[in-house]
C-alpha positions in Angstrom: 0.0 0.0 0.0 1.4 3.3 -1.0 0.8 6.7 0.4 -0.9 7.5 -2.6 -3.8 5.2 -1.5 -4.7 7.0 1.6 -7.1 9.6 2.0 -6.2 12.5 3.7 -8.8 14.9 3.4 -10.6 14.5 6.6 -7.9 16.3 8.6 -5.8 17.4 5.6 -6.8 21.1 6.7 -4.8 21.1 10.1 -1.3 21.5 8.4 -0.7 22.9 4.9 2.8 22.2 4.7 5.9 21.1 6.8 8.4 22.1 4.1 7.7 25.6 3.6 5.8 25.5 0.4 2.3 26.1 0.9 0.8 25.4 -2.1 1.7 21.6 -2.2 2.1 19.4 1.2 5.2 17.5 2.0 5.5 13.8 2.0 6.1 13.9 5.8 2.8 15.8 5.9 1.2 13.4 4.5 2.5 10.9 6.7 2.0 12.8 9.9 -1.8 13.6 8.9 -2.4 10.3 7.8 -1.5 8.8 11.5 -3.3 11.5 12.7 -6.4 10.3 11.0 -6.3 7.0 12.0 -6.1 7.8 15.5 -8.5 10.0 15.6 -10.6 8.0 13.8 -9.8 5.1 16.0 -11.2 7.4 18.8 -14.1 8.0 17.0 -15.1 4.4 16.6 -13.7 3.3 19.2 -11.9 0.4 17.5 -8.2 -0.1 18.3 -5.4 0.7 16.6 -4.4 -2.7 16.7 -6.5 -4.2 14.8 -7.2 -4.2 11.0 -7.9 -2.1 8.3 -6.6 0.6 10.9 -3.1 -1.6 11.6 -2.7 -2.4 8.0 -2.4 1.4 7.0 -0.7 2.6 9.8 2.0 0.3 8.9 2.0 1.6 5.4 2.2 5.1 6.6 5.5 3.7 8.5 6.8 2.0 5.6 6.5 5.1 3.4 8.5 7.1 6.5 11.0 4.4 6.3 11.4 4.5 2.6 11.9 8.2 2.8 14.7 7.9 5.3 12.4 9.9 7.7 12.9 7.2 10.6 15.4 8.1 12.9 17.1 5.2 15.2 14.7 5.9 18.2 17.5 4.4 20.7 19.8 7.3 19.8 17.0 10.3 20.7 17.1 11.7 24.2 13.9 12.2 24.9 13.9 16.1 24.3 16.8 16.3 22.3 16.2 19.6 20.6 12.9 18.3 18.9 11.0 21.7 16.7 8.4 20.9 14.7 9.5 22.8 11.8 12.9 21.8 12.3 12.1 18.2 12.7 9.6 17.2 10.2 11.8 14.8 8.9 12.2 13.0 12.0 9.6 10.4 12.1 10.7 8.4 14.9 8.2 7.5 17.3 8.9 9.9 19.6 9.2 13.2 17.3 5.7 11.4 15.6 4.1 11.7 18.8 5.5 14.6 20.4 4.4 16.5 17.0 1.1 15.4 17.5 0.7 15.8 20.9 1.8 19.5 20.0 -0.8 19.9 17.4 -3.9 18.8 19.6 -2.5 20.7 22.9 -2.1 17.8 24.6 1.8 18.5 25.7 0.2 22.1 27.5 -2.7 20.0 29.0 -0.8 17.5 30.5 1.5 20.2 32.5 -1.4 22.1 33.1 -2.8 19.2 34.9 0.4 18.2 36.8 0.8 21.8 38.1 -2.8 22.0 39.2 -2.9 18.6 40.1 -6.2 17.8 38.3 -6.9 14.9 36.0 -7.4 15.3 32.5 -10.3 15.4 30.4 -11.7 12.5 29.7 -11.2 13.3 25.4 -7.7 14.4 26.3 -7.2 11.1 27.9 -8.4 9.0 25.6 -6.4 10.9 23.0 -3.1 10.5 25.0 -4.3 6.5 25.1 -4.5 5.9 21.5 -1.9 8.3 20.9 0.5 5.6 23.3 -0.9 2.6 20.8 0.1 3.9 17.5 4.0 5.0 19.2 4.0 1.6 21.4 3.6 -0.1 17.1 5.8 2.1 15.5 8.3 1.7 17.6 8.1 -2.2 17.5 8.2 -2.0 13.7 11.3 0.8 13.9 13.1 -2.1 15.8 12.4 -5.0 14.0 13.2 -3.1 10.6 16.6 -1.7 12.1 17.4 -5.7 13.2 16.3 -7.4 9.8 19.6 -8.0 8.4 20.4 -9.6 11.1 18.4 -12.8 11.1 17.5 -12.6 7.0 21.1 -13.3 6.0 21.7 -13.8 2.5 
């Protein structure tokens, strides 16, 4: 499954580009509203992640990433090393993925904003933050198991 295949319209209008040219989106724009899609779409329904068609293109969305060299080694990345969303957008690790979206939907201000008050967090923010852990918790898994490969498919 390419990236081609994936519909991006339903949240297409959050970001109009990552690269700096506004009149056509990025690839890494794509792939970035395309995750956020199917989380948020996961919420909607309340299906998981996990499970197919959802899992199926999520791991396409990585694979086109990966293909694009977007996918840095995760085990490298402190967990705040310098990550900017504009400066960044190629970085489609796991971590950068989520803390980008996190960023976009507010959660990252939420979340302190409940710490310093010590309240809990709304129930949608919650639930975001939930499904938000699923899709990192895969891509990570698949980040590590491409990395390794080679190792055990030796020619």
């Amino acid at each position: 499954m390419s990236v081609s295949d994936h519909s991006f319209s339903k949240h297409a209008d959050k970001d109009t580009s990552m690269d700096g040219n506004s009149s056509k989106p990025s690839l890494a724009t794509h792939i970035v509203n395309g995750v956020e899609r199917l989380v948020l779409d996961a919420i909607e329904r309340t299906k998981p992640l996990e499970v197919d068609p959802a899992r199926s293109q999520l791991f396409g969305l990585f694979v086109a990433a990966e293909e694009a060299g977007m996918i840095a080694d995760d085990s490298n990345v402190g967990v705040f090393d310098g990550f900017d969303e504009e400066g960044s957008v190629t970085d489609l690790s796991a971590d950068s993925l989520c803390r980008l979206l996190a960023r976009r939907w507010g959660l990252d201000m939420a979340a302190r904003e409940a710490q310093a008050l010590q309240t809990r967090l709304p129930a949608d923010q919650l639930e975001r933050m939930r499904v938000l852990r699923s899709m990192m918790r895969m891509w990570m898994e698949w980040s590590y198991a491409w990395r390794r490969w080679d190792e055990f498919h030796q020619r």
